[in-house]
C-alpha positions as CSV (number, residue, x, y, z in Angstrom):
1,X,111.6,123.6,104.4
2,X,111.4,121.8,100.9
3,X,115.1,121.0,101.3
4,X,115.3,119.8,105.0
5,X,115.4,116.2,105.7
6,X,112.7,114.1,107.1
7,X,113.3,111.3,108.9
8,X,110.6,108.5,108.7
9,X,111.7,105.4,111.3
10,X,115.0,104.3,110.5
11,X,115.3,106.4,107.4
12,X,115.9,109.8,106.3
13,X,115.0,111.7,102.9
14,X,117.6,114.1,102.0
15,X,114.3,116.9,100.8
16,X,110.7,116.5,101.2
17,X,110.2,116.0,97.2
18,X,109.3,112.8,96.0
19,X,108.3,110.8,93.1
20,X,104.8,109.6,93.1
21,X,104.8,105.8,92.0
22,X,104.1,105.6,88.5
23,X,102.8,102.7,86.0
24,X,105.1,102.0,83.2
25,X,103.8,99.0,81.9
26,X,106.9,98.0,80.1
27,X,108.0,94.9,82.7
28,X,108.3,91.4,80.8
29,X,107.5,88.6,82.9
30,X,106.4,91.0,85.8
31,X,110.2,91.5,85.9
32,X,112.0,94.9,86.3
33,X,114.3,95.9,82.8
34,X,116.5,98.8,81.5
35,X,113.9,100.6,80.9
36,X,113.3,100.9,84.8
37,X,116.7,101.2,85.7
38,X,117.1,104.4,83.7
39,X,113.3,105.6,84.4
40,X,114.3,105.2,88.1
41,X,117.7,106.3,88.2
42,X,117.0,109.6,86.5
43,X,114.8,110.9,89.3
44,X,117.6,109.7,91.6
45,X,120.3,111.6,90.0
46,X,117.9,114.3,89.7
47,X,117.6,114.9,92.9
48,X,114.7,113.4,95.0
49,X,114.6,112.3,98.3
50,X,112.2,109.6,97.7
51,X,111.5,107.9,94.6
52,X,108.4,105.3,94.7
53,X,108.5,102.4,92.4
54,X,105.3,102.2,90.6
55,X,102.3,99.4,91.6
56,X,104.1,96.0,91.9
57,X,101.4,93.1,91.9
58,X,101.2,90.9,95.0
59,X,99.7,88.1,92.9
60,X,99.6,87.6,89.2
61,X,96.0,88.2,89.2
62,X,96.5,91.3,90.5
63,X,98.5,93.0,87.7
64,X,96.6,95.7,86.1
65,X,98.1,94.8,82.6
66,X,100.1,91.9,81.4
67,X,103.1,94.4,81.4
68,X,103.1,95.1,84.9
69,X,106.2,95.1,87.5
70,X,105.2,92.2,90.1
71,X,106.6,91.0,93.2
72,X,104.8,88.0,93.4
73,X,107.7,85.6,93.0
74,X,111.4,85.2,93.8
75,X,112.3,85.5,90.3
76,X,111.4,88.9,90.1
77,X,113.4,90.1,93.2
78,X,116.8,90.5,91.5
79,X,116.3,92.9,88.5
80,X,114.1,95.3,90.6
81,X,117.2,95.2,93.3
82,X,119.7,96.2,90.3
83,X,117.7,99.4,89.9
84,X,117.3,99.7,93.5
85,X,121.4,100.0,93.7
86,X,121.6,102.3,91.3
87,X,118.6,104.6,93.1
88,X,120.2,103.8,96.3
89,X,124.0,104.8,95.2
90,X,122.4,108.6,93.9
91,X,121.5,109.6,97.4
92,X,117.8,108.7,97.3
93,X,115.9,106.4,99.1
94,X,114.2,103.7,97.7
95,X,110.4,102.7,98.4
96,X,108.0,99.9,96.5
97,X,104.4,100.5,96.1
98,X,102.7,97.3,96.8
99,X,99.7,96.5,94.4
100,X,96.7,94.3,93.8
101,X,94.3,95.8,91.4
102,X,91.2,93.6,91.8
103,X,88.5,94.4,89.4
104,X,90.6,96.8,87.7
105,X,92.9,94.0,86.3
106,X,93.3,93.0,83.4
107,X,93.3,95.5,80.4
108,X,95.9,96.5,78.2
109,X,98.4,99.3,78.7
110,X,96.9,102.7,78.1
111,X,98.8,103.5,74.3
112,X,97.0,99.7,73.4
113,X,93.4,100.6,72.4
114,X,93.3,103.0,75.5
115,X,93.7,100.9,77.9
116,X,90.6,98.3,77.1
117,X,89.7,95.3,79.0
118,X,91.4,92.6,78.0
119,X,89.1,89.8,78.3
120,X,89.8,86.1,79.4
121,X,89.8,84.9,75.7
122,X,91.7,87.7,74.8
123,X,94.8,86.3,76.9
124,X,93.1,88.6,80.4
125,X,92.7,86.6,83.1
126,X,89.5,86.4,86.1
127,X,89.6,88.9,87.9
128,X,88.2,89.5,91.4
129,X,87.1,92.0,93.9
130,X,84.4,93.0,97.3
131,X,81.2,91.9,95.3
132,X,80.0,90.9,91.9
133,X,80.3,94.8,90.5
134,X,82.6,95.5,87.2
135,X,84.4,98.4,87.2
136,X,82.3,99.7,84.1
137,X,80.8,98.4,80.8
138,X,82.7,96.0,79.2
139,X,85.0,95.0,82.1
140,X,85.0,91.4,83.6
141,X,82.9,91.0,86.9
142,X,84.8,89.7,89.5
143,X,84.4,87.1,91.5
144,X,84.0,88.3,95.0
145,X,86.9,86.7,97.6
146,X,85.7,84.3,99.6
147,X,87.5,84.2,103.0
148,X,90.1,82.1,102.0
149,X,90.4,84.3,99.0
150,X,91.1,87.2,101.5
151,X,93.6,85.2,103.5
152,X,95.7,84.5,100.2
153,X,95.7,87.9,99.3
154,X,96.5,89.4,103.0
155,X,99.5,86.7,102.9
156,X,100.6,87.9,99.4
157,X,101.4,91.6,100.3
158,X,103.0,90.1,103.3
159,X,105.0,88.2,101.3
160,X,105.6,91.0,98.6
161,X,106.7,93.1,101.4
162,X,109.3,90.6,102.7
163,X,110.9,90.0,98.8
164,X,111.1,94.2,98.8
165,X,113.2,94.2,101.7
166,X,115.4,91.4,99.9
167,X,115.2,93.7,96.8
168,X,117.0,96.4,99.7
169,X,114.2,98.8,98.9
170,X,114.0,100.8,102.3
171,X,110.3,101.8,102.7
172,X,107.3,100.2,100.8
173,X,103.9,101.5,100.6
174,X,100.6,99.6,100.5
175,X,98.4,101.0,97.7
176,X,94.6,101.4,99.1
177,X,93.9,103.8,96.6
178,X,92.7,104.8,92.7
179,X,89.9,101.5,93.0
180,X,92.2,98.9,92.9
181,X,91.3,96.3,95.6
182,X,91.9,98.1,98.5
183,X,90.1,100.9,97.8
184,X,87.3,98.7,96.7
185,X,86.9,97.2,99.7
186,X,87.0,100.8,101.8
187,X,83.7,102.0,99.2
188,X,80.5,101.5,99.5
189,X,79.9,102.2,95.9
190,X,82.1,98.7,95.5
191,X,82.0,97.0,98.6
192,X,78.4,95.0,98.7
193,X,78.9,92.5,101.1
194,X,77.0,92.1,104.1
195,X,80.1,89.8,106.2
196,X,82.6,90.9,108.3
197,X,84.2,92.3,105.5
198,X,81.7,95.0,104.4
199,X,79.0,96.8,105.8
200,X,79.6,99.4,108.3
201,X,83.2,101.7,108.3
202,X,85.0,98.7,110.8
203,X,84.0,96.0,107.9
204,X,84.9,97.8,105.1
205,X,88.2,99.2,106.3
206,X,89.4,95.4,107.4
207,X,91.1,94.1,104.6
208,X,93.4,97.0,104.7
209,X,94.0,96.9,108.3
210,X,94.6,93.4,108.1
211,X,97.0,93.6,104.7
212,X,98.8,96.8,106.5
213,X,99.4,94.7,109.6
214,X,100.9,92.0,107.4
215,X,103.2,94.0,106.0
216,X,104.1,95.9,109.1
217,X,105.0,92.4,110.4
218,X,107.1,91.4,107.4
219,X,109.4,94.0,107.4
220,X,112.3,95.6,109.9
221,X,111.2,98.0,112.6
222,X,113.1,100.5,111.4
223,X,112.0,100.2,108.0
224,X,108.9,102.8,106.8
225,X,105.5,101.7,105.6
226,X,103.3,104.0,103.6
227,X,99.5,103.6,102.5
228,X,98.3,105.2,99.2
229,X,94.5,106.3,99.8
230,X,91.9,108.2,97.9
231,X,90.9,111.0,100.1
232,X,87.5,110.6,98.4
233,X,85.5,108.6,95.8
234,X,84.3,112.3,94.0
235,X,81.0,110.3,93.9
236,X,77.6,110.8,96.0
237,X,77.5,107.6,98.3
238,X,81.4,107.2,98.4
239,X,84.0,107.0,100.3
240,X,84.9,110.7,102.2
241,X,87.5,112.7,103.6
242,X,85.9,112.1,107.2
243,X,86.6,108.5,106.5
244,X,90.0,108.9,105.2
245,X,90.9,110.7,108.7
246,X,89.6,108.1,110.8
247,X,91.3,105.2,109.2
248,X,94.3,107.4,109.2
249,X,93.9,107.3,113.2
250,X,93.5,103.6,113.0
251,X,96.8,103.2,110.6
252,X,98.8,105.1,113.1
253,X,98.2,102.8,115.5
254,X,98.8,99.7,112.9
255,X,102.5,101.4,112.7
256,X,102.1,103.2,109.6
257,X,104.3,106.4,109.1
258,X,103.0,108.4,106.0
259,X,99.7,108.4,104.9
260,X,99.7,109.4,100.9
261,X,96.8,111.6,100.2
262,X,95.4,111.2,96.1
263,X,91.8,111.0,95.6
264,X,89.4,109.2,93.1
265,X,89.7,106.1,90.7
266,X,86.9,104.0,91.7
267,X,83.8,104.6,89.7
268,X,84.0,106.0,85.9
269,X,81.5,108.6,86.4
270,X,83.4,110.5,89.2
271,X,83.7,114.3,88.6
272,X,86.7,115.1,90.3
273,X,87.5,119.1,90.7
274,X,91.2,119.0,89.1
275,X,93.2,122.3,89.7
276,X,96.4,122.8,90.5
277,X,96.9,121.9,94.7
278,X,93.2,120.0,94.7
279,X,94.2,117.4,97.0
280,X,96.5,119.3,99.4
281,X,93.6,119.9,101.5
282,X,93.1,115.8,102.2
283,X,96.9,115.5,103.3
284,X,96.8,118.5,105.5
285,X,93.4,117.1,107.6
286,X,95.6,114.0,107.6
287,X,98.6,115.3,109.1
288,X,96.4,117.7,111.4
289,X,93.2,116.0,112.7
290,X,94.8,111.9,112.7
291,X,98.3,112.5,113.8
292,X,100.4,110.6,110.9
293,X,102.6,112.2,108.4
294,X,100.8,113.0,105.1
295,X,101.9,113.6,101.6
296,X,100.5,115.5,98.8
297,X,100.4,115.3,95.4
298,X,98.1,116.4,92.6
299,X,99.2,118.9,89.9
300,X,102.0,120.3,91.8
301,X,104.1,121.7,89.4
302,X,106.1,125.1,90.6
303,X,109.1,125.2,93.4
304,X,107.3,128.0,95.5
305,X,104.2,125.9,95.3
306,X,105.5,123.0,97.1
307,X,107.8,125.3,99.2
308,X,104.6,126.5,100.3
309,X,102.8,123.5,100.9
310,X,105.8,121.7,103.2
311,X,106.9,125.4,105.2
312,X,102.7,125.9,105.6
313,X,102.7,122.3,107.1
314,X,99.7,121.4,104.7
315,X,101.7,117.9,104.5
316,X,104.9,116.7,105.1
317,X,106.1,115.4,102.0
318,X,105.6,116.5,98.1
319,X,104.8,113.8,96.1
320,X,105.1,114.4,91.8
321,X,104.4,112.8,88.7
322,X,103.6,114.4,85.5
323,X,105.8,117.1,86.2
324,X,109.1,114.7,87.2
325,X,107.8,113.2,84.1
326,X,108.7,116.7,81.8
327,X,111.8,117.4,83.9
328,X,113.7,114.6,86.0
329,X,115.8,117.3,87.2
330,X,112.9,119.2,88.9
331,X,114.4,118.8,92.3
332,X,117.8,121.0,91.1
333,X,115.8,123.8,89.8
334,X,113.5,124.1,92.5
335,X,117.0,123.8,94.8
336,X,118.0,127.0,92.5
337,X,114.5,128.9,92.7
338,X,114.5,128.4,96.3
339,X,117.9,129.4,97.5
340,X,118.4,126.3,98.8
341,X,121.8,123.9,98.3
342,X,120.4,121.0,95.9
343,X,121.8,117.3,95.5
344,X,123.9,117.7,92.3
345,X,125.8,114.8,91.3
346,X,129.2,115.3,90.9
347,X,129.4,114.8,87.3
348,X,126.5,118.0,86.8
349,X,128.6,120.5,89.3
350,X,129.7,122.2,86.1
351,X,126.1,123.3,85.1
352,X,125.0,124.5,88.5
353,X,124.3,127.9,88.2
């Protein structure tokens, strides 16, 4: 099952491994670089069916770090579509995570004084979010979106999502999770408001209805869209895995075709139960009780592991990071372990066993 294709709208992924978007703050400009092109094109060539390009801002404001990819402008469109050719011509398929970090933006990358806020007279920027709540001590407190605020920032994913199809990514996925804006909004421990925006489950979970249906709207029929959640904020008075399934149902119906099921980010102080598989459990309630393709991910690490999680039909997809991270080539040896016939490149055919 882990090598079978699976067909999401117009596209098809040659296995059900993929790679989980990942930040890489090295982007000048917001701008995609060689670093990207051979960061990307290794999991290509190593055999992935989907590889996810990491959180791309929909606005400037909106970048986590000042070395964030962005897809905010025009300019930015061409060098992410040069490693999209490259990802494309290895047999994978393509997919951009769209991004706006709200009152998690600007701090500096994580190997820069751990990833500290970087402050307005620092060279940060204002950041905003929900409601007048920082993230923690010593973050900025954002300035909470008025509704023409809200309007910009539904019509900047939308637009985002119209420069990745001109990029010739194939699928893109709207990040609503780790408590960047999105997921702020869907939290009560971040969401304050007391508008149309906040409040009960329907006013909390409109921003991302509204930004999915954007996107939805800017892109092809046949073309894939993906949402990123957090299953659950790990924190009493959160968001839950109850909630995750019913705005799955409501996604479905928005015309999204993979839910991807990660958990936590929001609040500091979260205690979040990390062993390996810990989040399968949110992507198979997903696929099960809402009706939408899911994808796991979370400390998935061994072939049989995530044989087991695609032939058990826990979720329909295997997303990975840390573990693509160590070995690029995961995909291959898995293809080995399991018996299965894996997506060598021509120029490795000599070292398949």
């Amino acid at each position: 099952m882990l090598f079978s294709p699976l067909a999401l709208r117009g596209v098809t992924l040659r296995n059900r491994i993929g790679v989980s978007p990942m930040c890489q703050y090295s982007a000048v400009g917001g701008r995609a670089g060689e670093w990207h092109l051979v960061h990307y094109g290794g999991f290509a060539k190593g055999g992935a069916g989907l590889v996810i390009f990491e959180a791309s801002a929909v606005e400037a404001r909106g970048r986590i770090s000042p070395a964030d990819l962005g897809i905010w402008e025009d300019g930015q469109v061409e060098p992410l579509a040069r490693v999209v050719r490259f990802v494309e011509s290895q047999g994978a398929v393509p997919a951009l995570q769209l991004a706006h970090a709200g009152r998690k933006a600007s701090v500096q990358a994580p190997w820069e004084q751990g990833g500290a806020p970087l402050l307005p007279a620092a060279g940060g920027w204002a950041v905003v979010g929900p409601s007048e709540v920082p993230f923690a001590d010593g973050h900025s407190t954002p300035a909470a979106l008025d509704e023409a605020g809200l309007r910009g920032v539904v019509a900047a994913f939308g637009a985002g999502a119209k420069r990745a199809v001109a990029a010739g990514f194939k699928a893109v996925e709207v990040h609503s999770a780790h408590g960047y804006l999105l997921h702020q909004f869907l939290s009560p421990l971040s969401n304050r408001r007391n508008d149309g925006y906040g409040g009960d489950f329907a006013g909390r979970t409109r921003l991302v209805r509204e930004v999915v249906s954007a996107v939805r709207a800017a892109v092809p029929d046949s073309m894939p869209v993906l949402v990123r959640v957090s299953a659950t904020d790990w924190a009493e008075g959160g968001w839950t895995p109850d909630e995750t399934v019913e705005l799955a149902r409501g996604l479905r119906g928005l015309g999204v075709d993979l839910v991807d099921c990660s958990s936590g980010g929001l609040v500091p102080y979260a205690k979040v139960p990390a062993a390996p598989g810990y989040q399968v459990p949110f992507a198979e309630r997903v696929r099960r009780e809402a009706g939408v393709a899911s994808a796991a991910v979370g400390l998935i690490t061994a072939p049989a592991q995530a044989e087991a999680i695609v032939s058990g039909g826990q979720a329909d997809l295997v997303l990975m990071a840390r573990e693509l991270l160590r070995d690029p080539h995961f995909p291959l040896r898995a293809a080995v372990a399991l018996k299965a016939d894996g997506p060598w490149p021509r120029q490795y055919l000599r070292a398949k066993p």
